[in-house]
C-alpha positions, 0 to 999 in steps of 0.5 A: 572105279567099280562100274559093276552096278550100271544105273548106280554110276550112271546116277553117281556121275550124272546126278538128277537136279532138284527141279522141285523149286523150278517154276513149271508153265502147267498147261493143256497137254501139248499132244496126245500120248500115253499118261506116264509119258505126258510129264515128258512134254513141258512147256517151260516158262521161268527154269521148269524142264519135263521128266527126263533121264529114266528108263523109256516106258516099255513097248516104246519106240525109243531113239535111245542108244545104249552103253556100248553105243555111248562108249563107241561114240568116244573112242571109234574116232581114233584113228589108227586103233581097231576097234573090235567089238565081242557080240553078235555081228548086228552089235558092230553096225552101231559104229562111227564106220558109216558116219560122217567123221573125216581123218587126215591121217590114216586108211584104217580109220573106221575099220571096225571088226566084230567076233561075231558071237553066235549060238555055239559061243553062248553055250560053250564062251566066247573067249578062244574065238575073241582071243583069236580074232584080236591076233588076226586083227593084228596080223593083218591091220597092225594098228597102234591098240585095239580096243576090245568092246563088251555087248550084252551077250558076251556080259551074259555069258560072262566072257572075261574080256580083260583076261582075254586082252592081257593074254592079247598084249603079251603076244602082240606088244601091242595095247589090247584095252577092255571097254566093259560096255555092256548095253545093258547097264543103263537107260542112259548111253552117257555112262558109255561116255564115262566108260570109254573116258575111264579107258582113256584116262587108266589105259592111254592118257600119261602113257606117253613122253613129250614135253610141254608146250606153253600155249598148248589145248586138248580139244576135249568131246570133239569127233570131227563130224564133216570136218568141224575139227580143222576149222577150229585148230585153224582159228586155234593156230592163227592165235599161235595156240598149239593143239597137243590131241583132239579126244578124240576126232582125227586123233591117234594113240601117240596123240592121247597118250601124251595130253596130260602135257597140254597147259589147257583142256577145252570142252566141246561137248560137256555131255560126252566128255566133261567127266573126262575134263574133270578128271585131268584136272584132278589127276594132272592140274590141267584146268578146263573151259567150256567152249562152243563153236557153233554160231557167230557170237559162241565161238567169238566168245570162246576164242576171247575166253581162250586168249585170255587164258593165255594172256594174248591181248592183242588177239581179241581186236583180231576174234572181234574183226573176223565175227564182225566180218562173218556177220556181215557176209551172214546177213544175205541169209539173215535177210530171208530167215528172220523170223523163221521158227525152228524145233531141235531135237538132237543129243543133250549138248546140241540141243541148248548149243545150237540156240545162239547160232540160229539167233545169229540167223535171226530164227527163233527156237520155239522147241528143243528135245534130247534123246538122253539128255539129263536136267542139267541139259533142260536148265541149259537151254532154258538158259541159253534161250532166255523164252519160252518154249517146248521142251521134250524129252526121248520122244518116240516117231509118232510123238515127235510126228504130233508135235511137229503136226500142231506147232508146224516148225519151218525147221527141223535140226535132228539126225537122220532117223528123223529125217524122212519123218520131217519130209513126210510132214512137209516140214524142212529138215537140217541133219546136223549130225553125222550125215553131213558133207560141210563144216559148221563149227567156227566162223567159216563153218557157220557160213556153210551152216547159214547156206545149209538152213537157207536151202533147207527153208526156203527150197522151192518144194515145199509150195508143193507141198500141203500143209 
């Protein structure tokens, strides 16, 4: 696939929806902010949703990451891979080696490297330096592949990083596989998503041999985040469900290599790694279902969608027990977070995935924003929140400091660029991405999710504070 124009594929495979026909509450500016930027901020009543998936206004204090970063996000949770990244050394600080993923598996996992290109490098190439430092890497780490990542710099300079990577292979043995993740090839950091996907799929996926096992999934677009992984494989294994690869949170390379073997793909994060879904049906046969294990009645849902996939019948009365149960010990909570307002503003799948969990707890999502997200992302939270609310789209630290200054949320779910924000303000804060300690997915996590929101709401230092 030609990935040589960024911003084409990134509209080829991420294609705008025609929002013309949808319904738009038009009302009052909800904040104050620039003119080109107000269109951002809609308040949403029928199937409307503000403009989003375009450049940010230049000057901006955007949240946004880039292709590479996108690309990172897929692939640096391999466990056993390096991932060495071709640019200047701040290029390797956007990585999954301070984030909050966990491996079982391997002391490598997290260990990325950079070539650390500098000025000499731009003016006479990159490319002895990067073919020297994938050897040191081997030497010293011996890992299963390494992934070699693009950056701005070296696709400016025009570094040949697949000639490099060939060069690589044949005196290593090992796999050297090029990621062309230049940043600068779209607005959107989801084309990195597709990017590392394509990798996967013409440089891992199929390259290896095991035989099929009848009941047997690919988690596709899950990373592990605190351990959310091990809860699902465990509900996934009591339902006698085998998990062939999770792509790619606490996987290895052996682990990928052989998922086209797997009977089913379910899909976790849609945004990150639906593509890759679609492209295993089309290449392999395997049929692929969205699930969501984040709140109670989502993951009972996708457990009873998966074993009727499988023709498990008696395992539903099983989901349905252990949902019942879960909603009762959840009830303490729900007692003393009912009616409480929350505001989300996370990636484009969170940002609609989590509106059912906090409706178990009783709370109700009066706004939801993405940093990247597309016009599916809006029409999904409309969807699942069935009210109206505020939808917001890549908004800048003063603009997101206005929205949660005149609608006062009593939470805050984002990451933790927005954290101390939120603190500021007084408003209580929920880091759902990679800072956190516990698990949320599945039942057992959603207890850990209920106790982390209680905590957050209802802590005694916000009487202290003026509001």
């Amino acid at each position: 696939m030609n990935h040589s124009t960024g911003n084409s594929s990134s509209k080829q495979k991420f294609p705008e929806t025609n929002l013309e026909n949808s319904r738009v509450c038009h009302m009052d500016t909800l904040i104050e902010t620039l003119p080109s930027r107000r269109e951002h901020f809609k308040r949403s009543c029928g199937g409307g949703g503000p403009r989003c998936n375009e450049a940010s206004v230049p000057g901006m204090v955007t949240q946004r990451s880039c292709v590479y970063g996108g690309a990172r996000v897929v692939l640096m949770p391999i466990t056993d891979a390096a991932h060495l990244v071709h640019g200047p050394v701040g290029c390797a600080a956007c990585t999954w080696d301070i984030r909050g993923s966990r491996s079982s598996k391997s002391d490598l996992y997290r260990t990325g490297f950079s070539t650390d290109l500098e000025e000499r490098d731009v003016v006479f190439g990159g490319e002895d330096k990067l073919l020297k430092c994938i050897l040191e890497v081997d030497e010293i780490y011996s890992p299963s592949a390494i992934f070699v990542y693009s950056t701005c710099v070296s696709g400016v300079i025009g570094d040949d990083i697949t000639a490099v990577c060939r060069t690589a292979e044949d005196k290593t043995g090992k796999w050297v596989i090029p990621v062309q993740s230049e940043g600068f090839r779209s607005f959107n950091k989801s084309l990195g998503h597709q990017l590392a996907c394509d990798v996967l799929l013409d440089h891992v996926i199929g390259r290896g041999n095991a035989e099929t096992v009848e009941r047997s999934v690919n988690l596709v677009g899950e990373f592990n985040v605190a351990g959310d992984l091990w809860e699902i494989k465990r509900l996934l294994e009591e339902m006698g469900i085998e998990v062939v690869a999770s792509i790619t949170g606490d996987s290895t390379v052996a682990a990928i290599s052989v998922a086209h073997t797997a009977r089913l793909n379910l899909v976790q994060c849609s945004k990150s790694s639906g593509y890759l879904a679609e492209e295993m049906e089309r290449r392999y046969g395997i049929p692929h279902i969205n699930v969501n294990f984040f709140g109670i009645r989502e993951t009972m849902d996708s457990l009873i969608s998966i074993s009727e996939f499988f023709g498990l019948e008696s395992a539903e009365s099983q989901i349905v027990r252990m949902a019942k149960e879960t909603n009762r010990e959840v009830a303490r909570y729900r007692s003393v977070l009912e009616g409480k307002t929350v505001a989300i503003y996370v990636g484009g799948n969170k940002a609609w995935s989590l509106i059912r969990a906090f409706e178990d707890l009783g709370m109700d999502v009066i706004m939801s924003g993405t940093q990247n997200g597309i016009p599916e992302d809006y029409l999904k939270i409309i969807e699942k929140s069935g009210r109206e609310l505020i939808l917001f789209d890549d908004a800048n630290p003063l603009e997101l400091s206005r929205l949660l200054n005149k609608y006062r949320p009593d939470l805050l779910v984002s990451g933790a660029k927005e954290k101390y924000l939120s603190y500021k303000l007084g408003i209580p804060f929920c880091e759902f991405n990679h800072d956190r300690i516990k698990p949320f997915s599945g039942f057992r996590g959603f207890l850990n999710f209920a106790e982390e929101v209680d905590k957050s709401v209802n802590s005694r230092v916000w009487k202290l504070t003026s509001k």
